[in-house]
Structure formats: structure tokens, C-alpha cells
C-alpha positions in Angstrom: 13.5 4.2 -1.9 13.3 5.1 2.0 13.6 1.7 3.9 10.8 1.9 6.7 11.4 -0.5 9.9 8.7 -2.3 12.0 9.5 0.2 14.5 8.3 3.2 12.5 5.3 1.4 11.1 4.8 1.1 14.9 5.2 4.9 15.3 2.9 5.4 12.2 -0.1 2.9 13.3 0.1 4.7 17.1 -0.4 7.9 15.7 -3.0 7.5 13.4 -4.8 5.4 16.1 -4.7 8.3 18.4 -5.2 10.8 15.3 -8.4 8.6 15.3 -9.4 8.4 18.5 -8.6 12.5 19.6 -11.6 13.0 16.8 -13.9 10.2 18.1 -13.5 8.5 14.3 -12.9 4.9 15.6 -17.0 4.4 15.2 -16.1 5.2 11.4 -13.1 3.1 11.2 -14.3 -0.9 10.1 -12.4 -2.4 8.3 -15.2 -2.5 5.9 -15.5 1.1 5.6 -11.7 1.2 5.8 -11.3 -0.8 2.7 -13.6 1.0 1.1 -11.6 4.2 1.4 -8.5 2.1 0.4 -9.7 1.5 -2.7 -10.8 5.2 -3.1 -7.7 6.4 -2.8 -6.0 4.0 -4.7 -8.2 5.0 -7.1 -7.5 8.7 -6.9 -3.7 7.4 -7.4 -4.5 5.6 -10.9 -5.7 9.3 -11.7 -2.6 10.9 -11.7 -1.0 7.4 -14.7 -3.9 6.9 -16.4 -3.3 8.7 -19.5 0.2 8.9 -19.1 2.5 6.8 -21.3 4.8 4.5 -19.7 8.2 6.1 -19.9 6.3 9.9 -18.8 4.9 8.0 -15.7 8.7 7.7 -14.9 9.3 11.3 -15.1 7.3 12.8 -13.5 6.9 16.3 -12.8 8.1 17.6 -9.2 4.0 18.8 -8.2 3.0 15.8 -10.0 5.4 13.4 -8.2 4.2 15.5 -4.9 0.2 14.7 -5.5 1.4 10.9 -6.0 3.4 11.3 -2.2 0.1 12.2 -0.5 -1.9 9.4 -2.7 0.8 7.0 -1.8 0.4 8.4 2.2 -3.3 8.0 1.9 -3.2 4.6 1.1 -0.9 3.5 3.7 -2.6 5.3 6.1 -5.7 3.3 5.3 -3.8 0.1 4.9 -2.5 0.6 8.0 -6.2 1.3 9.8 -7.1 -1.4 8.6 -4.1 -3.8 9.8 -4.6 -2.1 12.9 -8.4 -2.7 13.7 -7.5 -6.3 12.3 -4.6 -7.1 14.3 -2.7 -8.0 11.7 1.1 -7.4 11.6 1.8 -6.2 8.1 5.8 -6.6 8.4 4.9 -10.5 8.9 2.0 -10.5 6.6 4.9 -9.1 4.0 7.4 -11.5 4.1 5.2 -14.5 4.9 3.7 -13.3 1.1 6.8 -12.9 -0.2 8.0 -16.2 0.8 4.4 -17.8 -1.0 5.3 -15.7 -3.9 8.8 -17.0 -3.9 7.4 -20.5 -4.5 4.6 -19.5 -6.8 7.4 -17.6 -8.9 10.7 -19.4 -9.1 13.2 -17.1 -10.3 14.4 -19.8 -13.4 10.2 -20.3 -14.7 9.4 -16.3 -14.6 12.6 -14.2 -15.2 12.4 -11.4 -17.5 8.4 -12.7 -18.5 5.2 -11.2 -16.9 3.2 -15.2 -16.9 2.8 -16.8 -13.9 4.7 -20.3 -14.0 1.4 -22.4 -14.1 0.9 -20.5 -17.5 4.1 -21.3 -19.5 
């Protein structure tokens, strides 16, 4: 996996803010109709596993594995959109998560089993 710095998630958010705003679609972009269309695409990327068994959703096919890349895209691009009319900084928002998660999950109560600790 490509790592992606703040600084290109900077890049990314610019662009699709001017992308946006060249098109005069910022009166369309809430971040309630945003979300919306997050969850519309992330639906579209269910699509492409849903009848797939586990070990075939690992091997997928090269224009299979490209329709996922622009799925994938579309949902950071409204992720992002949405961070962005938000003002939210989703590199924090990340690791702040993580770290909860971290505490939620200790590594010696969860390893190798898919229960949350609270449930053991």
C-alpha cells in the first residue's frame, strides 16, 4: 500500500475544492448531501465483493481491481468534501481514533479474535 502524507491529502482536498468551485458545485456540496453520496459510493464498492467468496475477493481480476481503484477514489473524494466543508483534519481525526481504539482494543484481550474486549 501507497503511504499518503498530510501534505498530499492537502494537495487532494485543494483540488477537489477548486474542482468544486470552477463548476459552481459548492451550493451542492453539504455535508449532508456529501454523506449521502459517501455512502452511495461505498455502496457501489460492496457491489464489486458481494457475491464474491473470501479468498476470490483477494484475487482479483486486473479490470476488476481497476473498478474497485475508482470506487475506492470516489469515496475519498467524498470523505474528503466532507472533512473539508467541516473543517476537520482527517490525518488528526485518524490517529486521535486510533489511539481510542488502541485502548478499546488492547492487543493481549483481542489478538487473533474478532470480539471486542467488553465481550469476552
Amino acid at each position: 500500500m501507497t503511504s499518503m502524507s498530510n501534505d498530499s491529502l492537502e494537495q487532494l482536498r485543494f483540488r477537489l475544492a477548486k474542482f468544486a468551485k470552477v463548476r459552481d458545485w459548492d451550493q451542492f456540496h453539504s455535508p449532508k448531501n456529501l454523506s449521502m453520496a459517501l455512502i452511495a459510493e461505498a455502496a457501489e464498492l460492496v457491489e464489486h465483493f458481494q457475491w464474491l467468496s473470501e479468498a476470490q475477493s483477494n484475487q482479483l481480476s486486473p479490470d476488476k481491481l481497476k473498478a474497485v481503484s475508482y470506487e475506492l477514489a470516489d469515496v475519498l473524494i467524498y470523505l474528503i468534501r466532507i472533512a473539508d466543508k467541516l473543517d476537520i483534519d482527517l490525518i488528526a481525526a485518524a490517529n486521535t481514533k486510533i489511539q481510542i481504539n488502541e485502548t478499546r482494543y488492547p492487543a493481549e484481550l483481542v489478538k487473533g479474535d474478532a470480539r471486542r474486549a467488553s465481550q469476552k
